[in-house]
Backbone and ligand atoms as CSV (ligand in chain L), in Angstrom:
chain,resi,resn,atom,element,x,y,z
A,1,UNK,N,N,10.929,4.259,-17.220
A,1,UNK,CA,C,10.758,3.382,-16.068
A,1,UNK,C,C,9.863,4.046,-15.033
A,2,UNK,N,N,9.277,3.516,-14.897
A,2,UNK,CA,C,8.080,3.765,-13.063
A,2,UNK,C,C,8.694,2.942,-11.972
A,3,UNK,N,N,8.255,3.857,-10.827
A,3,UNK,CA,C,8.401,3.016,-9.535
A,3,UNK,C,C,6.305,2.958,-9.048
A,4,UNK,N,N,6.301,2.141,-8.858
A,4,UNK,CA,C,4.949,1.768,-8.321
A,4,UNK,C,C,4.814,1.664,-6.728
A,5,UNK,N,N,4.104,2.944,-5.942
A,5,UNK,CA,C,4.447,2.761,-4.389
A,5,UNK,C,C,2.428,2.296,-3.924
A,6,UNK,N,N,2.759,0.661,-3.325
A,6,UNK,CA,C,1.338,0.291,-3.422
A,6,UNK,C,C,1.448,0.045,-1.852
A,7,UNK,N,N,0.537,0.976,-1.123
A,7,UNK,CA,C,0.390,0.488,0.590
A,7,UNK,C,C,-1.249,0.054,0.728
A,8,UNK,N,N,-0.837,-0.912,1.440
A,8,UNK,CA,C,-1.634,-2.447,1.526
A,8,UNK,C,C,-2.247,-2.777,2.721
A,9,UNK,N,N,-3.188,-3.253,3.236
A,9,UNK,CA,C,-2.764,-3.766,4.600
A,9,UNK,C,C,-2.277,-5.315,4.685
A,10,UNK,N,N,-1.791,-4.850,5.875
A,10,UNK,CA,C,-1.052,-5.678,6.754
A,10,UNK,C,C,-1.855,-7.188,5.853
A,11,UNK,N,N,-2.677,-7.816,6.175
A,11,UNK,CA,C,-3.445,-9.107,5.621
A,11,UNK,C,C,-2.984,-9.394,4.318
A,12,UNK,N,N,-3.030,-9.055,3.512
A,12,UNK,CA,C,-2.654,-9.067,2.102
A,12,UNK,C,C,-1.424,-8.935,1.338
A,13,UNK,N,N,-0.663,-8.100,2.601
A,13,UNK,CA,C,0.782,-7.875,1.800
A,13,UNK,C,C,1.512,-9.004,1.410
A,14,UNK,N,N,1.437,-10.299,1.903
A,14,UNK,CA,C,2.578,-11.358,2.005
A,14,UNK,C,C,2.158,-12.181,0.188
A,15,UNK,N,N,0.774,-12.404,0.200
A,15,UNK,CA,C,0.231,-13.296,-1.044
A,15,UNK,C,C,0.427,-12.017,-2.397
A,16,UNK,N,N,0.681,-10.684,-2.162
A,16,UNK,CA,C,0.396,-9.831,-3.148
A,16,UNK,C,C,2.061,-9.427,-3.195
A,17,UNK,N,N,3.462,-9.384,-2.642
A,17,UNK,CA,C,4.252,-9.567,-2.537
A,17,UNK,C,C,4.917,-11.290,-3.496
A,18,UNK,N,N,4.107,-11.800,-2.776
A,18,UNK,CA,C,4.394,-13.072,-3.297
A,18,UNK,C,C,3.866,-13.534,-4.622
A,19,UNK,N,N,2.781,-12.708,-4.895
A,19,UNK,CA,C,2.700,-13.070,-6.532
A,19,UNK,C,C,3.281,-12.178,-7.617
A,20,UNK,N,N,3.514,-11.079,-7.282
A,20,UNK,CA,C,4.646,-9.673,-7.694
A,20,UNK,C,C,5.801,-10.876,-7.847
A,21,UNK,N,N,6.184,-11.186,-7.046
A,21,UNK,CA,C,7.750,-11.848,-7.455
A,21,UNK,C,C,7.491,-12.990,-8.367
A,22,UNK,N,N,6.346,-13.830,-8.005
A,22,UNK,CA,C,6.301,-14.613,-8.886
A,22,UNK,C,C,6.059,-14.601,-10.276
A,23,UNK,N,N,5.421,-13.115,-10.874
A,23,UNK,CA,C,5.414,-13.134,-12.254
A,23,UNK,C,C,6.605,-12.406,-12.615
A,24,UNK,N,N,7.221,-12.088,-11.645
A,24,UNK,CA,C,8.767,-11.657,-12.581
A,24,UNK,C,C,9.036,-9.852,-11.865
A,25,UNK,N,N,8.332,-9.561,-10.883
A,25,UNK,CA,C,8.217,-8.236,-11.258
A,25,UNK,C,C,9.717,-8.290,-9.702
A,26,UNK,N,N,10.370,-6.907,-9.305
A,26,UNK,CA,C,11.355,-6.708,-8.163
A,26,UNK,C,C,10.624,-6.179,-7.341
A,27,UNK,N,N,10.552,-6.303,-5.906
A,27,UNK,CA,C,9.795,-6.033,-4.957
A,27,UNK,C,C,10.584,-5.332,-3.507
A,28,UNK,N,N,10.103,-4.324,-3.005
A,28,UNK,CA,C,10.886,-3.749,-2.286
A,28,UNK,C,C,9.641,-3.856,-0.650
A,29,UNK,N,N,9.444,-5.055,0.449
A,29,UNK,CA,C,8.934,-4.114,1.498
A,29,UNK,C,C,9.234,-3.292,2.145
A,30,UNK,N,N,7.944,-2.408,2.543
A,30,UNK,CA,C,8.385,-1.586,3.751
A,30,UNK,C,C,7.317,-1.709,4.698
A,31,UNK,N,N,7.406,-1.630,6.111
A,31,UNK,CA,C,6.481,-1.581,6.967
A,31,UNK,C,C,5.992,-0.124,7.299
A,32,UNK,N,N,4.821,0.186,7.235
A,32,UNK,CA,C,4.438,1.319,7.070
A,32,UNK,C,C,3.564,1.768,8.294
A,33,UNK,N,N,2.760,2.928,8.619
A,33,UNK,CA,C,2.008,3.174,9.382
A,33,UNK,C,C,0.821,4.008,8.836
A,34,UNK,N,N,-0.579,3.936,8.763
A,34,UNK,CA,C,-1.405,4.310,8.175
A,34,UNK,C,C,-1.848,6.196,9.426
A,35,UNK,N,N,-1.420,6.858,8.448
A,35,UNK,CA,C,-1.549,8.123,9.699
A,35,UNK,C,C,-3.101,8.532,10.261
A,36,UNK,N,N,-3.701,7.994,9.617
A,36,UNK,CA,C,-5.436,8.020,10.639
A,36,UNK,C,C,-5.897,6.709,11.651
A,37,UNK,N,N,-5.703,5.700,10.748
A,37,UNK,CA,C,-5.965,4.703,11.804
A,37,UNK,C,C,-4.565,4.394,12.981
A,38,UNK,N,N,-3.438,4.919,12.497
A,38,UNK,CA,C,-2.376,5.051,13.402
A,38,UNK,C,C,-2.007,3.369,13.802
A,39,UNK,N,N,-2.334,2.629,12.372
A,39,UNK,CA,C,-1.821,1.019,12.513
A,39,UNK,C,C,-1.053,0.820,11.478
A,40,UNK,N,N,-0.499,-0.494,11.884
A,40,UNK,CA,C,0.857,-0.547,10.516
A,40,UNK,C,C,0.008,-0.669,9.275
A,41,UNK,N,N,0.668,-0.847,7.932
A,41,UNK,CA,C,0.208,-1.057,6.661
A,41,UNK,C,C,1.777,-1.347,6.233
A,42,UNK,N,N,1.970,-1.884,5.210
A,42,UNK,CA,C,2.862,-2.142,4.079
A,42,UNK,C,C,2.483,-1.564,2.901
A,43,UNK,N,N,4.202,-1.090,2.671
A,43,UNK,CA,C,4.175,-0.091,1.038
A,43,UNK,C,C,4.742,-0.892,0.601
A,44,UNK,N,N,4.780,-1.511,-0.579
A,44,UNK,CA,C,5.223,-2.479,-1.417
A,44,UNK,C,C,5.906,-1.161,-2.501
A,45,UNK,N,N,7.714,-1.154,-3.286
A,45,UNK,CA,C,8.144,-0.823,-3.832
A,45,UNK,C,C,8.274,-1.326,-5.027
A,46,UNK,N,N,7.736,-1.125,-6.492
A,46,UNK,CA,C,8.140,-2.610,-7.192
A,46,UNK,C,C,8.650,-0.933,-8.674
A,47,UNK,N,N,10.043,-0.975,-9.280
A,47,UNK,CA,C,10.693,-0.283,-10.098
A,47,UNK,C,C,10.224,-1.515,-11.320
A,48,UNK,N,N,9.463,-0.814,-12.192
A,48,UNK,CA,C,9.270,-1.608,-13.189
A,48,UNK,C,C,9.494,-0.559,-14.448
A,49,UNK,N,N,9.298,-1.182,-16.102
A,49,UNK,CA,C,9.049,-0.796,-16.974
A,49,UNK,C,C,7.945,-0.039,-17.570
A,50,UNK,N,N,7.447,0.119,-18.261
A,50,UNK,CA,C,6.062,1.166,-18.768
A,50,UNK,C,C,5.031,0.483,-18.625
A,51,UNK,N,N,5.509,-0.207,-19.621
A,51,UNK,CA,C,4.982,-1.277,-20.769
A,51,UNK,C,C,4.065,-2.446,-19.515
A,52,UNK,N,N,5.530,-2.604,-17.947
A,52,UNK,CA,C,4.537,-3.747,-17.094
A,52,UNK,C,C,3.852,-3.072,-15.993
A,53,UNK,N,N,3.394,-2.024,-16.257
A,53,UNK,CA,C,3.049,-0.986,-15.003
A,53,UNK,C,C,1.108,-1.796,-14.246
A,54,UNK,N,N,0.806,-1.787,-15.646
A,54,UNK,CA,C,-0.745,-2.030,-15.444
A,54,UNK,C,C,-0.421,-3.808,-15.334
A,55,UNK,N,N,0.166,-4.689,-15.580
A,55,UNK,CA,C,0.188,-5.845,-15.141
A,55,UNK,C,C,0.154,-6.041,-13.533
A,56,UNK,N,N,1.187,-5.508,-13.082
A,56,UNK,CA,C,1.155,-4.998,-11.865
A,56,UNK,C,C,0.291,-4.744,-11.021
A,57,UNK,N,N,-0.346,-3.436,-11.342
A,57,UNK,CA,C,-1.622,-3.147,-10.312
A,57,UNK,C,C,-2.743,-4.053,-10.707
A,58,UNK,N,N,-2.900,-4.936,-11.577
A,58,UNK,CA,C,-3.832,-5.945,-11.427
A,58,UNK,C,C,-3.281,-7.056,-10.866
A,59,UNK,N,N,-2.598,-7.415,-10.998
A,59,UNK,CA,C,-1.572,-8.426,-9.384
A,59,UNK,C,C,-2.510,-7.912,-8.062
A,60,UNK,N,N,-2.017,-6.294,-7.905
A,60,UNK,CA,C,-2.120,-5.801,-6.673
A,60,UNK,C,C,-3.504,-5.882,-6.388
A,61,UNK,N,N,-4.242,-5.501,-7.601
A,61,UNK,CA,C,-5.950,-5.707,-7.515
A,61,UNK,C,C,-6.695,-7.187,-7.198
A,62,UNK,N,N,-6.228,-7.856,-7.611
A,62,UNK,CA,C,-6.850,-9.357,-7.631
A,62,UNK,C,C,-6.505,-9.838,-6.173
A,63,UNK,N,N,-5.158,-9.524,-5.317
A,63,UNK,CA,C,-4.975,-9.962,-3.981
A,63,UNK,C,C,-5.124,-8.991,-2.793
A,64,UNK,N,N,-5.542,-7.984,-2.853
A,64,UNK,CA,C,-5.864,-6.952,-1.849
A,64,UNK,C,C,-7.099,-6.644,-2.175
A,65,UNK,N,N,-7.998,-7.026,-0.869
A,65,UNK,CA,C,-9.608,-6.609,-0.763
A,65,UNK,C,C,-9.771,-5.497,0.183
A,66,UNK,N,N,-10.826,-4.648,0.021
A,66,UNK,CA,C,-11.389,-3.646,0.800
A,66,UNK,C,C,-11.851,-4.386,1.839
A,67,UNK,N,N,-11.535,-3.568,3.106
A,67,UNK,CA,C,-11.794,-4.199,4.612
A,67,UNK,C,C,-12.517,-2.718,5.545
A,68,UNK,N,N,-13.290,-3.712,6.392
A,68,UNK,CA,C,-13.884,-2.614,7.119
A,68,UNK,C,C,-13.500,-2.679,8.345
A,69,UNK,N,N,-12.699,-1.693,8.992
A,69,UNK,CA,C,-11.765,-1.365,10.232
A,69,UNK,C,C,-12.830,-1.038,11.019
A,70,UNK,N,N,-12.149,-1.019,12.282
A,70,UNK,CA,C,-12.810,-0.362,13.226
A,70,UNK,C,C,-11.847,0.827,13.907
A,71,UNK,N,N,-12.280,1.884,14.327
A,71,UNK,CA,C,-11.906,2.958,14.701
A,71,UNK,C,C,-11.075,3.139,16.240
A,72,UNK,N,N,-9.967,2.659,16.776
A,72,UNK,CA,C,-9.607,3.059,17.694
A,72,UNK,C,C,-9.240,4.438,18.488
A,73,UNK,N,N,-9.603,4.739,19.615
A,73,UNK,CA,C,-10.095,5.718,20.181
A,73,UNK,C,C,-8.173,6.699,20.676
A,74,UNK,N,N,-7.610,5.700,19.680
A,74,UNK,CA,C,-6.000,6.461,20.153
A,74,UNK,C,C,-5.928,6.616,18.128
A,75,UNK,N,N,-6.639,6.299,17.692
A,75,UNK,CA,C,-6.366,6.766,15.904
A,75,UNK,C,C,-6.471,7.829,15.916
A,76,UNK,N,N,-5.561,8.667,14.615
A,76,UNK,CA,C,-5.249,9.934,13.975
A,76,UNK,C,C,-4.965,10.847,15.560
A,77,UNK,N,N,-3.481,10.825,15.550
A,77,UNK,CA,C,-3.209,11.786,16.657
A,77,UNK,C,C,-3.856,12.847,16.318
A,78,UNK,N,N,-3.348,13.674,15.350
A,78,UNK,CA,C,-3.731,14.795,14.759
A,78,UNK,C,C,-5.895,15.489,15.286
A,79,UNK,N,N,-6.321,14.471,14.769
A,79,UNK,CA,C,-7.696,15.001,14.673
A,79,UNK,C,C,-8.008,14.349,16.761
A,80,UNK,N,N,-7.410,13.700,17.084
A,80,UNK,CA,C,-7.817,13.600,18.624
A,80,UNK,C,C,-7.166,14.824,19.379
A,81,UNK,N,N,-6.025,15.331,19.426
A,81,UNK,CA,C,-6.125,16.199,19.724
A,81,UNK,C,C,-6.999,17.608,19.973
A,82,UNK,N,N,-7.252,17.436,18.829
A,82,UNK,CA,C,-8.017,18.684,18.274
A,82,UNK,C,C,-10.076,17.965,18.643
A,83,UNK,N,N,-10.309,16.788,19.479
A,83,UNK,CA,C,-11.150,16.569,19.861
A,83,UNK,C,C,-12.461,16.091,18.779
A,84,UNK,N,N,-11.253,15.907,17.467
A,84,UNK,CA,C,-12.656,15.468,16.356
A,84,UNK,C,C,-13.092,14.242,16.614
A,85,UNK,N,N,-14.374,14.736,16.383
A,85,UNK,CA,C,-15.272,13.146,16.499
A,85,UNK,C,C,-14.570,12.308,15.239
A,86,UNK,N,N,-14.278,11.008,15.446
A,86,UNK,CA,C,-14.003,10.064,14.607
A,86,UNK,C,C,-15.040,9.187,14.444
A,87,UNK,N,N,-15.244,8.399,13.087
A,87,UNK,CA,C,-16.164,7.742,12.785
A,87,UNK,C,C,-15.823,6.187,13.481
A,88,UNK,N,N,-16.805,5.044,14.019
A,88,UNK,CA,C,-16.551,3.969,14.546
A,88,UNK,C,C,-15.996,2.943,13.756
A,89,UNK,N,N,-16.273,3.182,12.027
A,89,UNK,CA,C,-15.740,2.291,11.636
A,89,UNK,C,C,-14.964,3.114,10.172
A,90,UNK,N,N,-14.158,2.446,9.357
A,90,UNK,CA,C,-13.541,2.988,8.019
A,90,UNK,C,C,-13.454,1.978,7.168
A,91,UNK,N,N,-13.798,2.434,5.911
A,91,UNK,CA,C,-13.852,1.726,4.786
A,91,UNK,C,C,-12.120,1.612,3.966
A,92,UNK,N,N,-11.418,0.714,4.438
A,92,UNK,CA,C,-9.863,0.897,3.971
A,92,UNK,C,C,-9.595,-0.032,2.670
A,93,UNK,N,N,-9.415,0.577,1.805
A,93,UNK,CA,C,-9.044,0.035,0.158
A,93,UNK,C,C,-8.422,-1.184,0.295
A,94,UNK,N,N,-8.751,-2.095,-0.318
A,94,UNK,CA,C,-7.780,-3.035,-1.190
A,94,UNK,C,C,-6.176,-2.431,-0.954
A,95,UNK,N,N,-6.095,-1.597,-1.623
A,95,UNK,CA,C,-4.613,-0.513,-2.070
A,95,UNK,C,C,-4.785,0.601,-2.054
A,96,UNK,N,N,-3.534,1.391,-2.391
A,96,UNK,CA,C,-3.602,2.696,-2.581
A,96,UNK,C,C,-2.397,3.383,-3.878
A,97,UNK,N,N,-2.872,2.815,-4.891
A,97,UNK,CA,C,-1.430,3.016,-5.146
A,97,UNK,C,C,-0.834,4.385,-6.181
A,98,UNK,N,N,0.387,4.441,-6.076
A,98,UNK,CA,C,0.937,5.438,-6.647
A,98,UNK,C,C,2.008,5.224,-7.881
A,99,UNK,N,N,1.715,5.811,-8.933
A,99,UNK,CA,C,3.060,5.393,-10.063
A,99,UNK,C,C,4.004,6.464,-10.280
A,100,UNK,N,N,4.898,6.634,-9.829
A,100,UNK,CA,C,5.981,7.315,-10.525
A,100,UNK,C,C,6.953,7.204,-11.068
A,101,UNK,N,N,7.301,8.411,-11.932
A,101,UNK,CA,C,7.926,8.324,-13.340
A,101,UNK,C,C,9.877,8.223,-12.820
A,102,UNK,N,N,10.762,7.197,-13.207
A,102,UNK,CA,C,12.084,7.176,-12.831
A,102,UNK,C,C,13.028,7.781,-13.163
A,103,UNK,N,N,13.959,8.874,-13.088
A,103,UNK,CA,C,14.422,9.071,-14.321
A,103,UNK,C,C,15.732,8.214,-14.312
A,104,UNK,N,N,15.837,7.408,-13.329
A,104,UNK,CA,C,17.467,6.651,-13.322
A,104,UNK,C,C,17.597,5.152,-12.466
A,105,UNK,N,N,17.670,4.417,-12.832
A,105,UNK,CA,C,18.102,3.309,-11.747
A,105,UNK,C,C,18.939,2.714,-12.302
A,106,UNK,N,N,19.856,2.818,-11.158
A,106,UNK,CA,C,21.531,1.991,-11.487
A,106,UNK,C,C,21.899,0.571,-10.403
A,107,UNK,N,N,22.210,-0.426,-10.505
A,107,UNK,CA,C,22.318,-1.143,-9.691
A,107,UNK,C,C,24.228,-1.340,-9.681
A,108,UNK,N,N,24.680,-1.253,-8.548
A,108,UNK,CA,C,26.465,-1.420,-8.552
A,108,UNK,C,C,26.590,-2.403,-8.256
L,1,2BA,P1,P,-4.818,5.378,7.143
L,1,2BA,O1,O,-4.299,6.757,7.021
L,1,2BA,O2,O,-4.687,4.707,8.452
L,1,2BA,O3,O,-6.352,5.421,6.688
L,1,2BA,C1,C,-7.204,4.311,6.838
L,1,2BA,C2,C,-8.606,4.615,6.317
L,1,2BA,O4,O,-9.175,5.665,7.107
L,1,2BA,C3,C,-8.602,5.152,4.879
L,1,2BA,O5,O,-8.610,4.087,3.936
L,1,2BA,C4,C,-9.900,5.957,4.867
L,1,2BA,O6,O,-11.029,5.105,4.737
L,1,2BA,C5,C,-9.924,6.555,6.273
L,1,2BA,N1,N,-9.307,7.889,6.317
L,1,2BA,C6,C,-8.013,8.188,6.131
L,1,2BA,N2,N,-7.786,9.513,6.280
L,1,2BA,C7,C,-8.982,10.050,6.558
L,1,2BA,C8,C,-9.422,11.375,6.833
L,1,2BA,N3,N,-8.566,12.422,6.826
L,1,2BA,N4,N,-10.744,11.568,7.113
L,1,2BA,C9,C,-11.610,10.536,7.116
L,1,2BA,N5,N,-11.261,9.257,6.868
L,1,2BA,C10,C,-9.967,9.011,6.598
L,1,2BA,P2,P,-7.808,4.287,2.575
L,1,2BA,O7,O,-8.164,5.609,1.951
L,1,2BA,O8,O,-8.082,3.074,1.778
L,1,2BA,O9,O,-6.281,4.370,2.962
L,1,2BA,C11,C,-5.535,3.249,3.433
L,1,2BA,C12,C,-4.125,3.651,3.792
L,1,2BA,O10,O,-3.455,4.084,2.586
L,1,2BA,C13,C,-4.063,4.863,4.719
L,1,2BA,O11,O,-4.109,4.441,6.063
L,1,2BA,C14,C,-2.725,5.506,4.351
L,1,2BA,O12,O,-1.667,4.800,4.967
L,1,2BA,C15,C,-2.646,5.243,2.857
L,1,2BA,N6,N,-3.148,6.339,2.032
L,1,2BA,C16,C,-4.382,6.436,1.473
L,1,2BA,N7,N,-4.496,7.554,0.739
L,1,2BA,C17,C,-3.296,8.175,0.820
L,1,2BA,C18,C,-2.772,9.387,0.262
L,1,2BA,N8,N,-3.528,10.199,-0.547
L,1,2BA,N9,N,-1.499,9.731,0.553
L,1,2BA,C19,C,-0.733,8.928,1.346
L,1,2BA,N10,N,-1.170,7.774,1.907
L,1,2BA,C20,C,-2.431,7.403,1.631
């Protein structure tokens, strides 16, 4: 079993959520925060099988498009502190996603 951790933005999560459930797959949100642009995002949780792993991230692929942000001047605490120049705009994925391997899920 895999858990699939896919963070999204905000725009996309609801139709890519919503077609995850609709082909059958379990869906877990979470509201997330993207630590450079320092804006929300959604991690979508979905515990699947092997076998439906790649069904999945083409769900996730077909409803999440690459978007071009703009850079707010309070983004990435971290690098403002420290006075780094930030770029005006960012190229933010479709997704981002991550598969990992389960070794247990029990439901009581
Ligand atoms: P954020 O951290 O808010 O990042 C938004 C976009 O800013 C990124 O898009 C990327 O284009 C740029 N960016 C992020 N960190 C950067 C850095 N250190 N230097 C220069 N540019 C940077 P994506 O790469 O598509 O990431 C979208 C969101 O997915 C991220 O939001 C973060 O929440 C998550 N993410 C992406 N890669 C990750 C990773 N390796 N580990 C954990 N979360 C990740």
């Amino acid at each position: 079993m895999k858990l699939i951790l896919a963070i999204i933005n905000n725009d996309d999560s609801a139709i890519a959520a919503a077609s995850l459930t609709e082909a059958g797959f379990f869906v877990t949100k979470l509201s997330t925060t993207g630590g450079f642009l320092m804006v929300g995002n959604t991690t979508l949780l979905i515990g699947t099988e092997d076998k439906d792993v790649d069904v999945a991230i083409e769900i996730i692929k077909k409803q999440c498009t690459t978007k071009k942000k703009t850079v707010a001047p309070t983004s990435s605490f971290g690098s403002g502190l420290q006075n780094f120049s930030l770029p005006d705009e960012v190229t933010v994925s479709g997704a981002t996603v991550f598969v990992l391997s389960v070794d247990k899920m029990e439901k009581m």
